[in-house]
C-alpha positions in Angstrom: 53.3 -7.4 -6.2 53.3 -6.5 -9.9 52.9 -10.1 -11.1 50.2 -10.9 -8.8 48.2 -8.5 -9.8 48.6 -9.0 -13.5 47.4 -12.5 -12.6 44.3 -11.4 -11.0 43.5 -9.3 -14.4 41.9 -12.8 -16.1 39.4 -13.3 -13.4 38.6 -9.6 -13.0 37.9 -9.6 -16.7 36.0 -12.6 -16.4 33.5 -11.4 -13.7 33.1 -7.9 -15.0 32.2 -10.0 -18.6 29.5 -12.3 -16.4 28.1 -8.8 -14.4 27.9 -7.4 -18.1 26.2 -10.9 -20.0 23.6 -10.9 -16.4 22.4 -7.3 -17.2 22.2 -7.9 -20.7 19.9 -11.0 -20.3 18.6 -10.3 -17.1 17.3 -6.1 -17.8 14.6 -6.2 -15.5 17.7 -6.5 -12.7 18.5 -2.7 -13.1 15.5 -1.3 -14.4 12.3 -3.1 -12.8 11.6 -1.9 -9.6 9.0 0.7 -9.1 10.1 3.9 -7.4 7.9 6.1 -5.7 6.3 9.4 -7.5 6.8 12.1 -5.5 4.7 15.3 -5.8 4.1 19.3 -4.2 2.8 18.4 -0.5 2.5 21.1 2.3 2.6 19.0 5.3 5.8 18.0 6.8 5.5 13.9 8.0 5.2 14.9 11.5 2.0 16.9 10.4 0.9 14.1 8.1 1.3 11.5 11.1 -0.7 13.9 13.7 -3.4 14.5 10.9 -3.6 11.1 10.5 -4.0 10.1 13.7 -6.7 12.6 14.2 -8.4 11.0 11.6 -7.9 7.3 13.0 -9.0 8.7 16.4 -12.2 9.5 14.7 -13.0 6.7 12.8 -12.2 4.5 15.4 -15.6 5.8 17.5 -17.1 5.4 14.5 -16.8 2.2 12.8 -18.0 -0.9 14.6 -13.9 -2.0 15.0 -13.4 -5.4 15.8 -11.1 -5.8 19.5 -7.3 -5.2 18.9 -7.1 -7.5 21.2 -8.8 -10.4 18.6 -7.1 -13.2 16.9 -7.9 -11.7 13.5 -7.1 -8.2 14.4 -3.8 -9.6 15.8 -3.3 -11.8 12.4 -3.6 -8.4 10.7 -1.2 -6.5 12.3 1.6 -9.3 12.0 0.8 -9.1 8.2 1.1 -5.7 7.9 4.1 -5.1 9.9 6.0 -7.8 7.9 4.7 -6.1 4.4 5.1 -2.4 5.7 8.8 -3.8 6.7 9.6 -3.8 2.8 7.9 -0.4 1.8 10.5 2.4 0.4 10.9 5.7 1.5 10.0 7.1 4.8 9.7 4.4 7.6 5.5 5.7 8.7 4.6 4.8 12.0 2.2 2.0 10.4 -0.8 0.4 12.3 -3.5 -1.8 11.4 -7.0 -2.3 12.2 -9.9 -4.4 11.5 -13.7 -3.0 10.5 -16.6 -5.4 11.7 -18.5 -4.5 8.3 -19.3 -7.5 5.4 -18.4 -5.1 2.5 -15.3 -5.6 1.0 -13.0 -2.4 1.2 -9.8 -1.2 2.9 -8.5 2.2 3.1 -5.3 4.2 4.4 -4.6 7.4 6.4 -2.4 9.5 5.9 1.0 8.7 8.2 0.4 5.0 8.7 -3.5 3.9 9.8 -4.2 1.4 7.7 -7.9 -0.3 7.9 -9.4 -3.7 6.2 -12.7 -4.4 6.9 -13.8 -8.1 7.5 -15.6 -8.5 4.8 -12.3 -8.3 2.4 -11.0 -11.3 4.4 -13.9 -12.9 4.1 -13.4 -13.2 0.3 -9.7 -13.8 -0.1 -9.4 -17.3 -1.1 -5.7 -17.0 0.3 -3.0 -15.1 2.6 -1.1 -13.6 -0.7 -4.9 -12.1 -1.6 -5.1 -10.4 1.8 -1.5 -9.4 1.2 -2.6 -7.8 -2.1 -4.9 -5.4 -0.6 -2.9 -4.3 2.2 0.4 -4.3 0.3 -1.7 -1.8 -2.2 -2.8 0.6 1.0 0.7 0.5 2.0 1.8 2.3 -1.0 -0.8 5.1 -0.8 0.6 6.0 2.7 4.4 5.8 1.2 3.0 8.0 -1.8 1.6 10.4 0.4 -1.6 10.7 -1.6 -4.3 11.7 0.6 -2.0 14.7 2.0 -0.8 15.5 -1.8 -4.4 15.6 -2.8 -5.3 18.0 0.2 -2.3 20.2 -1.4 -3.6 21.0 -4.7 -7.4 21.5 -2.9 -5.2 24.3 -0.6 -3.4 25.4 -3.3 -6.5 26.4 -5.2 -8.6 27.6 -2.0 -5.5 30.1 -0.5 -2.5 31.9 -1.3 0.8 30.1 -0.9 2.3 32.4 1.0 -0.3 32.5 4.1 -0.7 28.3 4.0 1.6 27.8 6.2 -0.5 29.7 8.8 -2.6 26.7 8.8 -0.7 24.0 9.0 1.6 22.9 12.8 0.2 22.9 16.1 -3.8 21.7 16.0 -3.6 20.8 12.6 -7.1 19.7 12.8 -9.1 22.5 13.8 -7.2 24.8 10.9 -7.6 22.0 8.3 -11.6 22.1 9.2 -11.8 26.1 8.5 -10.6 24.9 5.1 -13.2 22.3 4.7 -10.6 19.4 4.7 -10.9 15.9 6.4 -8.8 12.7 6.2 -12.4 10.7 8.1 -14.2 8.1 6.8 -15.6 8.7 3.3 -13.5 11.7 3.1 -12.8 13.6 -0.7 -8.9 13.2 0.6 -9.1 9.3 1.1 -10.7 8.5 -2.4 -8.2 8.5 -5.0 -8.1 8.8 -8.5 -7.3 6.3 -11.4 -3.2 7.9 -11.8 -3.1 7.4 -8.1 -4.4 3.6 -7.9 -2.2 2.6 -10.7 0.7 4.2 -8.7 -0.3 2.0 -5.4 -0.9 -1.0 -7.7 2.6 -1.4 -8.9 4.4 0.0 -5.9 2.3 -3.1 -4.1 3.4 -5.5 -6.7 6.8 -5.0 -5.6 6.3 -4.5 -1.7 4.4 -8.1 -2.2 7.5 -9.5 -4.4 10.0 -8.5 -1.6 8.0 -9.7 1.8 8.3 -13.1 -0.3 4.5 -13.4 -2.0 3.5 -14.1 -5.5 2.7 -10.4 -6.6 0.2 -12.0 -9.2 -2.2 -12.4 -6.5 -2.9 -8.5 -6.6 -3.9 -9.0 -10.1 -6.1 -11.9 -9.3 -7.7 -10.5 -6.5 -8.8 -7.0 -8.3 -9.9 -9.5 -10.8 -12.2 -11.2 -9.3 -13.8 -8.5 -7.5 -14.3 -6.8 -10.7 -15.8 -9.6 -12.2 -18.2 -10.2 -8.7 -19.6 -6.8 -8.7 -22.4 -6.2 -6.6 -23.6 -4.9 -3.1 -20.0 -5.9 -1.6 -17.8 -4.1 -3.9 -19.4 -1.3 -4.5 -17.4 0.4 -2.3 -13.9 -0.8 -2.8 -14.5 -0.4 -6.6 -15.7 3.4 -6.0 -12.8 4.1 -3.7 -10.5 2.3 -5.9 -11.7 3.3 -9.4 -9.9 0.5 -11.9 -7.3 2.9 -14.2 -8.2 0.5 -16.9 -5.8 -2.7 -17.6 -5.3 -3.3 -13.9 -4.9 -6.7 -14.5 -2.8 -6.7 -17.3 0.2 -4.0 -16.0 0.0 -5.6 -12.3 0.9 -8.7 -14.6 3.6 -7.5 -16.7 5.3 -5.5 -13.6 5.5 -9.2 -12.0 6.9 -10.5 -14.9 9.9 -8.1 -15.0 11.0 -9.5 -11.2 13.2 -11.8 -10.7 12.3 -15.3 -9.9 12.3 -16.7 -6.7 11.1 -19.2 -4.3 7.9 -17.6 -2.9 6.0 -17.9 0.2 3.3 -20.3 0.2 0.1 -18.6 -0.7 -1.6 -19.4 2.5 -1.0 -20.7 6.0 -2.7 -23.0 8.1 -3.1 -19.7 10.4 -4.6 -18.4 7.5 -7.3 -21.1 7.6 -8.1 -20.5 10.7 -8.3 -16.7 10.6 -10.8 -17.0 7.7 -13.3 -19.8 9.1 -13.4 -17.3 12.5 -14.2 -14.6 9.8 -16.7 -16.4 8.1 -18.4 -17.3 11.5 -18.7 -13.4 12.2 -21.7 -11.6 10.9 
């Protein structure tokens, strides 16, 4: 027993040498993932789930939705479940919708809803662009912004110690004698520069690990930027650029590991967008 063990010593010396040489050549292996900020929020995720499906209720009466039941809509969801499969943290009851509107935008709720409107697939040049946007709306559900944000508005509107009173059972109606909503072109779903950066590189990653190129994000809000006009002027108010989008959505790829990647697009892809681009 004693001898064999002394002859094992060699080649446990030898891999813990290799472990240590990886890590010293390969940093990014300990220290490159993104983690997810956590901040001071009220609602429990039960209540952020029922507000947001309040609020998904809602807008689904009143944005012209395109059928759950169509091939794009249906495309959608399969993305989004396979992305929302990598997301950290708490496992959101996610769903995905569609929004028969030309703009280009997308927006989350809080607790899973996640909406693209056509007019975002209609400009993606490929799968891993559409991925970009939706890997990016993803991360604001993980990060619980929109609830976080409706926090510090409570916060500053009521004491503490009677807030509680108006959160639970028919969180709707007592969020409303606050003046708080989670609808379309709510305060709560706009978010600021800190919390875009946040879902920019959280998305990066969730991208990396479903198997896309994560420099498609950085494309993607590239090009938009650069388009301007009529059909990103909402998408560019609700996601304000922090500055250097492009350049930290590059460097956080750069610190991943490489790997063999998905291809960029799919022939379903092709398909998807030519039925988009028939749609008015």
């Amino acid at each position: 027993m004693i001898n064999r063990s002394r002859s094992q010593q060699p080649a446990l010396l030898k891999l813990c040498a290799a472990l240590v040489l990886l890590l010293l050549v390969f940093p990014q292996l300990t220290d490159a993932r993104v983690q997810p900020t956590h901040g001071f929020d009220l609602f429990s995720p039960q209540e952020e789930v029922q507000a947001g499906q309040q609020a998904s209720a809602e807008a689904n009466k009143q944005l012209p939705m395109l059928s759950e039941s169509d091939p794009i809509t249906l495309y959608i969801k399969r993305l989004g479940a396979n992305l929302a499969a990598h997301a950290p943290g708490e496992k959101w009851p996610y769903n995905f919708h569609v929004v028969k509107q030309k703009e280009i935008n997308a927006f989350a709720m809080p607790g899973g809803p996640v909406y693209i409107n056509l007019g975002t697939i209609q400009a993606a040049d490929n799968e891993a662009e559409v991925a970009a946007v939706m890997a990016h709306e993803i991360s604001h559900v993980v990060q619980r912004h929109s609830t976080r944000a409706a926090t510090k508005q409570m916060e500053a509107q009521i004491p503490l110690s009677i807030v509680g009173s108006f959160l639970g059972k028919g969180i709707g109606g007592q969020l409303a004698q606050l003046g708080i909503s989670f609808g379309v072109g709510s305060y709560f779903l706009k978010n600021s520069r800190q919390a875009e950066k946040e879902a920019d590189l959280l998305g990066t990653d969730i991208m990396y690990d479903t198997g896309y190129n994560p420099r498609w994000m950085a494309e993607f809000f590239r090009k938009l930027e650069e388009q301007g006009g009529a059909r990103t002027a909402q998408f560019l108010s609700d996601h304000p650029n922090p500055g250097n989008r492009y350049q930290y959505v590059t460097r956080e790829a750069a610190t991943l590991p490489a790997k063999r990647y998905l291809p960029d697009t799919s022939a379903e892809f092709a398909q998807i967008k030519q039925r988009a681009m028939g749609m008015k």
